[in-house]
N, CA, C and O atoms as CSV, one atom per row, in Angstrom:
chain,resi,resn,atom,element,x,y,z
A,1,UNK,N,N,-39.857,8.651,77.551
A,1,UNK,CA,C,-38.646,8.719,78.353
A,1,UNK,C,C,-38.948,9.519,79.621
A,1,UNK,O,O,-39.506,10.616,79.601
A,2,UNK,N,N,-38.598,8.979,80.568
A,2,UNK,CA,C,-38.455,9.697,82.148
A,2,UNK,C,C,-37.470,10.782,82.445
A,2,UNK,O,O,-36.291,10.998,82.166
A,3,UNK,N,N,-38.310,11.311,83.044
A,3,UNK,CA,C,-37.492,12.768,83.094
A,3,UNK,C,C,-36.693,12.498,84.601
A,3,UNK,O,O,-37.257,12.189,85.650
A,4,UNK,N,N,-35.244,12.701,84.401
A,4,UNK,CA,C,-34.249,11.876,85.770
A,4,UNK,C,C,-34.540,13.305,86.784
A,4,UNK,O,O,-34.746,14.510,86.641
A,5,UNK,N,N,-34.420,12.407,87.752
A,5,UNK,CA,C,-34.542,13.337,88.880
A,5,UNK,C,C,-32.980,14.489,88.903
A,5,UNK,O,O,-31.946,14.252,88.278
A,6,UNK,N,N,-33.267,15.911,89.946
A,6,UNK,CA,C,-31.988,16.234,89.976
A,6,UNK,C,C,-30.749,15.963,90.304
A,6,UNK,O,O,-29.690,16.253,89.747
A,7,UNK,N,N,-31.090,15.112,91.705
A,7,UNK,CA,C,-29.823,14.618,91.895
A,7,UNK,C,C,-29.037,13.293,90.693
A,7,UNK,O,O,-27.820,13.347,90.521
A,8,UNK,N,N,-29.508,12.677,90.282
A,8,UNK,CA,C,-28.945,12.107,88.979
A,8,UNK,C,C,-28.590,13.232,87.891
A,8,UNK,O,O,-27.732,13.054,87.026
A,9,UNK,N,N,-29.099,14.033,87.982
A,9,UNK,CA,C,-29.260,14.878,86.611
A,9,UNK,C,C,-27.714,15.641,87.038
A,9,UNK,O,O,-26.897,16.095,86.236
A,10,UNK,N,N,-27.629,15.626,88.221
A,10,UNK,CA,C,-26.788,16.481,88.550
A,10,UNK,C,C,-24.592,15.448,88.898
A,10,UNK,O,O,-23.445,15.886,88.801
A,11,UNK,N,N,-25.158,14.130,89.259
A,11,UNK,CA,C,-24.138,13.105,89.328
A,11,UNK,C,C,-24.229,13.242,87.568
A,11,UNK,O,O,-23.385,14.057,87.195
A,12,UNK,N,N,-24.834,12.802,86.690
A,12,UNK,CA,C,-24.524,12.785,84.882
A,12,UNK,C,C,-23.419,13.789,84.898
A,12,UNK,O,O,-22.245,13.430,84.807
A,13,UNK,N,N,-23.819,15.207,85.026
A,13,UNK,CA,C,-22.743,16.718,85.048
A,13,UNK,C,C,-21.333,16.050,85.614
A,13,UNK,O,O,-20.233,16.067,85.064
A,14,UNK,N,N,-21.710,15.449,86.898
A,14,UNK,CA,C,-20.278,15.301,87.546
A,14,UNK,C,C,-19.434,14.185,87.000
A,14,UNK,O,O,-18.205,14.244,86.995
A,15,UNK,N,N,-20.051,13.272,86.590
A,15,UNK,CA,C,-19.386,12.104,85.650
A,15,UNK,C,C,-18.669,13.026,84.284
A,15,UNK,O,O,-17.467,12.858,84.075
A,16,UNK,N,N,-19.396,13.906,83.464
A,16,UNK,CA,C,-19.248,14.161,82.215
A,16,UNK,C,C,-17.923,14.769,82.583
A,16,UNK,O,O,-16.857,14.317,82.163
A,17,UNK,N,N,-18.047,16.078,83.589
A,17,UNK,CA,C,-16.702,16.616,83.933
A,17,UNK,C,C,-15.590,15.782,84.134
A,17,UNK,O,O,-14.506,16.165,83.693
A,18,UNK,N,N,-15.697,14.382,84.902
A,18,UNK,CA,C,-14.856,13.274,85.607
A,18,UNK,C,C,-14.096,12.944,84.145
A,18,UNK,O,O,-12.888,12.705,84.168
A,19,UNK,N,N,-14.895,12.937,82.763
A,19,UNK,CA,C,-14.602,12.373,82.258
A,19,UNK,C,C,-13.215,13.371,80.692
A,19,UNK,O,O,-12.542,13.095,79.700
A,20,UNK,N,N,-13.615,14.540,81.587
A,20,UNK,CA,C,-12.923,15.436,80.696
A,20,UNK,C,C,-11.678,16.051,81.844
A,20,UNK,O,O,-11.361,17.236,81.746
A,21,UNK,N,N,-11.123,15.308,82.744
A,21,UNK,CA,C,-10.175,15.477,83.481
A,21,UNK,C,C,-8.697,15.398,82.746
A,21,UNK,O,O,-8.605,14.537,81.870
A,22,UNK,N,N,-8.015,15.871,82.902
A,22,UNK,CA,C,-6.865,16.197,82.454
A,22,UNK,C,C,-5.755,15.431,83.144
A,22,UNK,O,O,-4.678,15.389,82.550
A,23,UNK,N,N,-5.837,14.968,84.029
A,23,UNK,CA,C,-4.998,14.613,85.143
A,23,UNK,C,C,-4.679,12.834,84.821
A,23,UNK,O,O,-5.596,12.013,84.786
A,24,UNK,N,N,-3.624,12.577,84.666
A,24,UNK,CA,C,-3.290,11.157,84.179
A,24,UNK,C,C,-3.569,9.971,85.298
A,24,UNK,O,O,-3.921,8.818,85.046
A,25,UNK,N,N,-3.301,10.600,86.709
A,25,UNK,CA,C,-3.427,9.388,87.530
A,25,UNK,C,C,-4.636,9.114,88.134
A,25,UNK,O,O,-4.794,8.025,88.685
A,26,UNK,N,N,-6.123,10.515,88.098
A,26,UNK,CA,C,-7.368,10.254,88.673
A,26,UNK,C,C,-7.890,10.895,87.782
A,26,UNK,O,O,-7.258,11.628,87.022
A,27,UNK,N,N,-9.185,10.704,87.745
A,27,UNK,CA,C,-10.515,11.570,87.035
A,27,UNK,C,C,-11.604,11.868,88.011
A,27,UNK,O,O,-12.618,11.178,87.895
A,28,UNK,N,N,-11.586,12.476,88.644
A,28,UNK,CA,C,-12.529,12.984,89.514
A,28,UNK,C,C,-13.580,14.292,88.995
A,28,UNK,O,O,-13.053,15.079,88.209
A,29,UNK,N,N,-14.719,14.506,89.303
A,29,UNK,CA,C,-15.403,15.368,88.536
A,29,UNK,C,C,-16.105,15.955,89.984
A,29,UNK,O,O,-16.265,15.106,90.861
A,30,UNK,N,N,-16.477,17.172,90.246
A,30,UNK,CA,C,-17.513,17.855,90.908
A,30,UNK,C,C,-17.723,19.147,90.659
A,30,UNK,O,O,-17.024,19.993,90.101
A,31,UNK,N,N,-19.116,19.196,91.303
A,31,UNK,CA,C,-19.991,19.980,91.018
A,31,UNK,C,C,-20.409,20.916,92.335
A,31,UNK,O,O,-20.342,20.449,93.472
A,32,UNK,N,N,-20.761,22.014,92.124
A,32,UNK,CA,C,-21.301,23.113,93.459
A,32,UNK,C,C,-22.430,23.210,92.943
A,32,UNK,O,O,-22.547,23.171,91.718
A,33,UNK,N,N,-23.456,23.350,93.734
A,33,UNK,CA,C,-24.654,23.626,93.691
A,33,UNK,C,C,-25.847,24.290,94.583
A,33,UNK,O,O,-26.408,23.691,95.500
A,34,UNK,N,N,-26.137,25.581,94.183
A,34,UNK,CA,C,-26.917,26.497,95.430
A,34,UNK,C,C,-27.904,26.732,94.724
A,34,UNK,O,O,-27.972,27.266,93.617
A,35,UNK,N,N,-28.918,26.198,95.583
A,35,UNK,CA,C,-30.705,26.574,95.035
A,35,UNK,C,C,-31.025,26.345,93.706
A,35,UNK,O,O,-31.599,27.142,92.964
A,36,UNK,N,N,-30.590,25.098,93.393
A,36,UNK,CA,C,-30.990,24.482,92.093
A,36,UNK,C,C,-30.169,24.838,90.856
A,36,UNK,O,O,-30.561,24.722,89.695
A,37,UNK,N,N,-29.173,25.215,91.192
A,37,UNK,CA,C,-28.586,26.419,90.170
A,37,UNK,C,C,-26.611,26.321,89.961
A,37,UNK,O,O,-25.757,27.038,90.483
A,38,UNK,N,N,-26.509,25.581,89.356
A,38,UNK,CA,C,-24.876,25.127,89.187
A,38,UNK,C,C,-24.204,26.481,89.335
A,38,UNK,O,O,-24.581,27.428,88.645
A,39,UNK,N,N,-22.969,26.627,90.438
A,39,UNK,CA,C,-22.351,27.518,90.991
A,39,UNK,C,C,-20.775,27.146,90.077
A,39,UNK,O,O,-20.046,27.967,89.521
A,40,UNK,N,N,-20.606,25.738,90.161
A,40,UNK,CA,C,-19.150,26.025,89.836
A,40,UNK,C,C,-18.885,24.715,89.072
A,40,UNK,O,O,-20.036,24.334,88.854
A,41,UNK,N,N,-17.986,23.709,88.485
A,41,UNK,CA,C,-17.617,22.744,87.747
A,41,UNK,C,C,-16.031,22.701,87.926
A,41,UNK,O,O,-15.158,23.539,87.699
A,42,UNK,N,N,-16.003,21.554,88.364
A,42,UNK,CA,C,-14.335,21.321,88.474
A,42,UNK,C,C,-14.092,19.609,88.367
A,42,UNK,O,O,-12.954,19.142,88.419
């Protein structure tokens, strides 16, 4: 198995969050990210 690059590695995070949204009319997921190193999740 291939090891995914970060920026995929890092859209997967933002999907997973997208997908644990609370909000009935959108699911949106993002991510902050400084120097390789997840800052925040929303």
């Amino acid at each position: 198995m291939k090891r995914p690059d970060k920026d995929h590695y890092y859209l997967d995070i933002a999907a997973a969050v997208a997908r644990r949204s609370t909000c009935l009319r959108r699911h949106f997921g993002a991510i902050i990210v400084q120097a390789d190193q997840i800052i925040s999740t929303g």
